[in-house]
N, C-alpha and C positions, 0 to 999 in steps of 0.2 A: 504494500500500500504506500503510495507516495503520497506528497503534500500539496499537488497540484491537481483541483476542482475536475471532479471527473465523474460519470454514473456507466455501471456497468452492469446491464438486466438478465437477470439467468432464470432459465426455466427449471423451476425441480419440482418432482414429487407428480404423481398422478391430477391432483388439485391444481395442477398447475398454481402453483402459488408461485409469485412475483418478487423477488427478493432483490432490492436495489442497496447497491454500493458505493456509500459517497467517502468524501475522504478524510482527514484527520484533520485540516484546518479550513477555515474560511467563515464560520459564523461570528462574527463582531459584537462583542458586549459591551455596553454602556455604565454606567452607574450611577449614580444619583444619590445626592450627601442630604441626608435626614435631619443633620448637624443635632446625632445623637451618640458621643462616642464611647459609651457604654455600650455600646450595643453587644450583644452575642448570637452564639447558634439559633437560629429558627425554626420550628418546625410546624410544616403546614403554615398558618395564619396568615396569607394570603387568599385575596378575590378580587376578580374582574365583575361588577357590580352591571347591574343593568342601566344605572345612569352614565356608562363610562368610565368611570373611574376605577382605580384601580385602590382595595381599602391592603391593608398589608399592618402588624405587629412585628416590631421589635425588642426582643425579649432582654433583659437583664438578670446577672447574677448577684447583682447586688445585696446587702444587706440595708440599705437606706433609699437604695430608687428603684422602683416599677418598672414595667414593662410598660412600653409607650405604643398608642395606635395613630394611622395616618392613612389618608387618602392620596391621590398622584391621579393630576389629573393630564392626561396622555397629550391631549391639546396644545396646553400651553406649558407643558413640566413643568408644573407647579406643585411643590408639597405642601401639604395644609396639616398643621397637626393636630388631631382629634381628641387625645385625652390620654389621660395617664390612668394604666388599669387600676393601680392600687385607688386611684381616688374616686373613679366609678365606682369600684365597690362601698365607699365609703368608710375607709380603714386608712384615711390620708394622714390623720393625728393618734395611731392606734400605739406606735412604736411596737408593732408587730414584725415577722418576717413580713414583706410585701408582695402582692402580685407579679412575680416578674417573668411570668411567661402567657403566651397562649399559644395551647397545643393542638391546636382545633383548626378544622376547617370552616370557613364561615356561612350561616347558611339565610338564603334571603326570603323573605316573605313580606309585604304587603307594606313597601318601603322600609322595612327595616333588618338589621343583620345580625343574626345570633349565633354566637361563639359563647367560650367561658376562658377562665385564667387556672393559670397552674403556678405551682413555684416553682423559684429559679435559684434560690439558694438552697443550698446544698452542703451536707457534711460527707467527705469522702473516707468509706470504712470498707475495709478490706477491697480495696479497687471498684468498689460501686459507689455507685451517686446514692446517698439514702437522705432522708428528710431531714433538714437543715436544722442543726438543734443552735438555739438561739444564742447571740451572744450576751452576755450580760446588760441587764436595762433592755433585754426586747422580747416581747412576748412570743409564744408560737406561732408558725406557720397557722391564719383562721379557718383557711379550708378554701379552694378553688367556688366558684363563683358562674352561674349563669347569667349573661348578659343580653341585653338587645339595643344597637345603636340605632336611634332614628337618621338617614342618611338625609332629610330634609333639612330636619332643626338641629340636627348634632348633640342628641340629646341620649345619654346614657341609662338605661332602666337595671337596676340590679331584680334581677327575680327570683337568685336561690342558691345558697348553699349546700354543694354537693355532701352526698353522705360521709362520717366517718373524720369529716376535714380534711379530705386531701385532696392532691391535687386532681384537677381535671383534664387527664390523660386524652381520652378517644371521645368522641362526639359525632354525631347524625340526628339528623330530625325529619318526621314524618310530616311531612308539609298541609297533606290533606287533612291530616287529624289534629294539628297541632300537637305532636308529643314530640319530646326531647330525649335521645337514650344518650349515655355515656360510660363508659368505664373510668373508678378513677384510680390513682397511683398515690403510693405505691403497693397498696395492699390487691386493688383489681374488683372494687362494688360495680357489678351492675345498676344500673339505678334508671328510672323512666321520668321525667318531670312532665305534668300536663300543663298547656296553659292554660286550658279553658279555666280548668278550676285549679288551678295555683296551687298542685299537689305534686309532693314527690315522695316517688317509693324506693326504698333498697330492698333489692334480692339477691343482695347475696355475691361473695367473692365467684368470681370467675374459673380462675384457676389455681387449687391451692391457696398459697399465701400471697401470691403473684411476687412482684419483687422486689418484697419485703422478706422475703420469705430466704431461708437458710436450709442447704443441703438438697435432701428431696423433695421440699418444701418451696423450693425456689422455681419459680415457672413468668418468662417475658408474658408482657401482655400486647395484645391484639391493639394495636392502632388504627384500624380504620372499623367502622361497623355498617355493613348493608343493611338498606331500607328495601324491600320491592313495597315501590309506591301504589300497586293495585290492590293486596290482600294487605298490608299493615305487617305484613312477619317482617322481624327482623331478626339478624344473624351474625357473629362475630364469630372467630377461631380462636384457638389456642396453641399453645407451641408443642403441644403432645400430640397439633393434629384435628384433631375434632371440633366440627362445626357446629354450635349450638344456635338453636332459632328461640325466639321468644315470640306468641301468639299472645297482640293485646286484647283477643278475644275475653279468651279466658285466664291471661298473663299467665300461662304454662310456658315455663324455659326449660326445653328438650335437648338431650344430643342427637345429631342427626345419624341414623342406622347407615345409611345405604352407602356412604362413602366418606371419604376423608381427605384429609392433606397429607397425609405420610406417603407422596408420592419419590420413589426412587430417582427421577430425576431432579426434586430440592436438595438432595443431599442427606445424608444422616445426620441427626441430630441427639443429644440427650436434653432433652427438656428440663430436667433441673440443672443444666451450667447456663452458668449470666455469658453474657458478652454476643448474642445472638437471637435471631426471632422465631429460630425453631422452624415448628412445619405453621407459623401461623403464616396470612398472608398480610401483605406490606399496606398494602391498599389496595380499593377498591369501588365499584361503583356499577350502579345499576344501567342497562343499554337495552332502550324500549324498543326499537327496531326486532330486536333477537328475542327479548322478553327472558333474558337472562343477566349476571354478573359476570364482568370482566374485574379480574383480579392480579397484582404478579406478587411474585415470593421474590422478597426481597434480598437472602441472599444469593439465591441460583439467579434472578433476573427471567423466571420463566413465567409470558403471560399464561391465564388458563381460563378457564370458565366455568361458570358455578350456575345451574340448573335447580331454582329455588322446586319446580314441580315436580323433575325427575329428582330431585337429590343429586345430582351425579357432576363431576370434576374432569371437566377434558381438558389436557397439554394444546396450549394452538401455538406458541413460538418462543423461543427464545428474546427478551427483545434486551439485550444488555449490547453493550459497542459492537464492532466487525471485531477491533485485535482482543476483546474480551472472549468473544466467542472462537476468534484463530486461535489464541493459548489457552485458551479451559480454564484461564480463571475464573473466579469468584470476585465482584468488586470488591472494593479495601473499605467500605463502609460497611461496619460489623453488622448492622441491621439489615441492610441494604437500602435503597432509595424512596422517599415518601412522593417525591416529583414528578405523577403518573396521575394525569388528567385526559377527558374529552376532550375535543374542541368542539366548536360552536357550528362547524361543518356534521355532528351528528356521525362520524364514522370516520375519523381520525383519532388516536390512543398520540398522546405525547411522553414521552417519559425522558426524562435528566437524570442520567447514569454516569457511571465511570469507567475513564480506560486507562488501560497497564501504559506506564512509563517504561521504556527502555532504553540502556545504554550500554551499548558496545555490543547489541544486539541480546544482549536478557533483560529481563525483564528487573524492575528495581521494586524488590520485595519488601515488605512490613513487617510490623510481628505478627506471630502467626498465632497471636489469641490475644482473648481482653475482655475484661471481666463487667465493661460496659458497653454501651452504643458508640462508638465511635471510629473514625477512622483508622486503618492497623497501620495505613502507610500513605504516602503521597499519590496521586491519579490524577486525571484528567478527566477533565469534564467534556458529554456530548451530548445531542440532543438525538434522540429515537423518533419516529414516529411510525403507525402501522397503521395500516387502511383496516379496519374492519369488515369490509366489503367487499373489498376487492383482495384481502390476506398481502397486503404487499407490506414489506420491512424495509426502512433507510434507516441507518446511520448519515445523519445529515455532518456529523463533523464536529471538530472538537470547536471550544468557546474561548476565545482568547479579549483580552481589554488588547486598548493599543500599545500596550508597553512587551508585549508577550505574555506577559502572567496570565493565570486563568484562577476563575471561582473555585475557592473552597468549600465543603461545611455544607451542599448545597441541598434540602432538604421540603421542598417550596414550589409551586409551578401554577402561576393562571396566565391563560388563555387571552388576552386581549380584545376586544371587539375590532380592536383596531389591526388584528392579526398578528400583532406586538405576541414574543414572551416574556412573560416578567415572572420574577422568583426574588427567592433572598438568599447571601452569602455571606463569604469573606470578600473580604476587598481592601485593597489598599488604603491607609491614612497617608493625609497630607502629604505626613514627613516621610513615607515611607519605609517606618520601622518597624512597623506592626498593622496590625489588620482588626476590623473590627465587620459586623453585619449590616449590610444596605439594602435598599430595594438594585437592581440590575435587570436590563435589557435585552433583548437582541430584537433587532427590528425585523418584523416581517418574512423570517427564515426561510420557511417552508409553502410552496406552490402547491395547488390541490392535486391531488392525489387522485380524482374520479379518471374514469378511463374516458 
């Protein structure tokens, strides 16, 4: 593979499936200064809104400052900053730990956008992140937070404190019913909030002790959770594998019989060691055309599909880099990638993956374990995309700023009205000495894909 703009169409497979070849450089990233330089890792808490706008979270580690939210409007690149979570919740004089994450994807309804907060301080015990024990003169972490921002008046509603007090891991909402599901961290509560009537229920740890939990007792939790928006079931994984549904008929949460994710090609896993997502899946989301779940396993990079009526789990592609799938690696992000969205085309799959660095022709390795989420080793960042329709695969190429550097940390991905992608990373400061997390670009990458 060379560095010179090139597609190359090969025919394989009875399906004829389409499998296009692009190359390692040429997509242009931008960035854009929040003039927030706390900033840290993000994940999720990006949307491309129906007014345009693009809303997006910047998380913090801090023990004194919040995670901040902000809008970007595509037009005039203008950043407009929206609020500061810890104050939304109204814990701004609490001298508590503070809100300083959102781990959530954002979701819209009837002009306004609902997400929740997680913390972002942290005490680090035997090489895991566990809940931030406070320092002197600051009260505990109060508990992760359901939110709803008015995108008109800019107006904040706090509606609920997740169960348990902690943070607010995973989130999805049933649109037509208005109900709220979430998982939270680090213990793994299921939990339902309704809005009509201002209720919310715990049912109960997910998996074990989730990852809180010590020895065989220790099990990652499922960050993305499926809605099918026709019957209300909803469904989340776990890293042993199994799919369970929750029916808000009769709020029965089942394991699903008929199949699983302990598929041979994710890889083998043991479910109680930290520093990986197991047989859960990375993310996901429902595609009404098919009237099924598009999903991928974050650390093999395998899209698949999930059959909420048959039960059933089919392999449809590999979608991680070309030199990722040339070397059979694994990406070097111990989770793998949260950066797997639609587009607004209805049958394009996006995903922001990683590719193996080489020099002197091998490959420049990481460590080869870790006992949290995080990256083992240095990579490269590319953009994927996959027809649904039509089964075709690109590697559109690696992302580089103009200085050659490229995004770190990258965990983030919407869709632009404007065809724009936008995500959040590492990126450069000023001086150059260090890095902190931004909003970042690429304009207009990717050509339609229809035949």
């Amino acid at each position: 593979m060379t560095d010179n703009p090139q597609k190359d169409k090969l025919q394989v497979g009875k399906d004829h499936r389409k499998i296009v070849q692009a190359t390692e450089g040429g997509l242009r990233a931008i960035y854009f200064d929040s003039s927030f330089s706390l900033s840290h890792d993000t994940y999720n808490g990006i949307y491309a809104a129906s007014n345009g706008l693009i809303y997006y979270v910047l998380c913090s580690e801090s023990v004194d400052v919040g995670g901040k939210m902000y809008s970007f409007d595509p037009e005039n690149k203008e950043i407009k900053f929206c609020g500061d979570l810890t104050e939304a919740c109204g814990e701004k004089d609490k001298k508590a730990i503070p809100q300083g994450k959102s781990h959530v994807n954002f979701v819209e309804l009837d002009g306004k956008l609902y997400f929740g907060t997680h913390i972002g301080y942290y005490t680090m015990i035997e090489g895991r992140d566990r809940m931030g024990v406070p320092p002197e003169g600051y009260k505990p972490y109060p508990g992760g937070h359901i939110l709803s921002y008015d995108m008109e008046t800019g107006e904040f509603r706090d509606l609920a404190i997740v169960p348990e007090k902690e943070g607010l891991l995973t989130m999805n909402m049933d649109i037509k019913r208005k109900l709220i599901y979430g998982i939270t961290w680090p213990t793994g509560h299921f939990f339902k909030y309704d809005l009509h009537k201002n209720e919310m229920k715990d049912f109960g740890r997910v998996s074990e002790d989730g990852e809180d939990g010590v020895g065989e007792k220790y099990r990652t939790l499922c960050r993305s959770i499926a809605i099918d928006p026709e019957s209300g079931m909803v469904y989340y994984s776990t890293s042993d594998g199994i799919i369970f549904q929750f029916n808000p008929e009769n709020e029965e949460l089942t394991a699903i019989e008929e199949d699983n994710l302990r598929k041979d090609y994710f890889g083998q896993y043991d479910p109680a060691s930290p520093g990986h997502m197991g047989y859960n899946w990375r993310q996901i989301f429902y595609y009404d055309p098919h009237e099924i779940f598009y999903g991928v396993h974050g650390n093999s990079g395998y899209l698949f599909s999930f059959d909420p009526v048959k039960k059933k789990i089919e392999i449809v592609e590999r979608i991680t880099s070309q030199r990722s799938k040339q070397s059979g690696m694994f990406d070097q992000f111990s989770y793998g990638y949260l950066g797997f969205a639609l587009g607004h085309d209805q049958r394009t799959v996006y995903y922001l993956t990683g590719s193996p660095i080489f020099e002197n022709g091998k490959i420049v390795a990481g460590k080869s374990s870790t006992a949290k989420g995080e990256a083992k080793g240095l990579e490269k960042l590319h953009l994927i995309t996959y027809d649904l329709l039509a089964g075709k695969y690109c590697d559109r190429g690696g992302i580089y700023f103009d200085d050659g550097s490229f995004p770190l940390y990258v965990n983030s991905i919407a869709i632009g009205h404007d065809g724009n992608i936008y995500f959040l990373g590492r990126v450069p400061t000023e001086n150059r000495d260090s890095v902190k997390t931004d909003l970042i670009c690429i304009r207009n990458p990717v050509e339609s894909l229809a035949e």
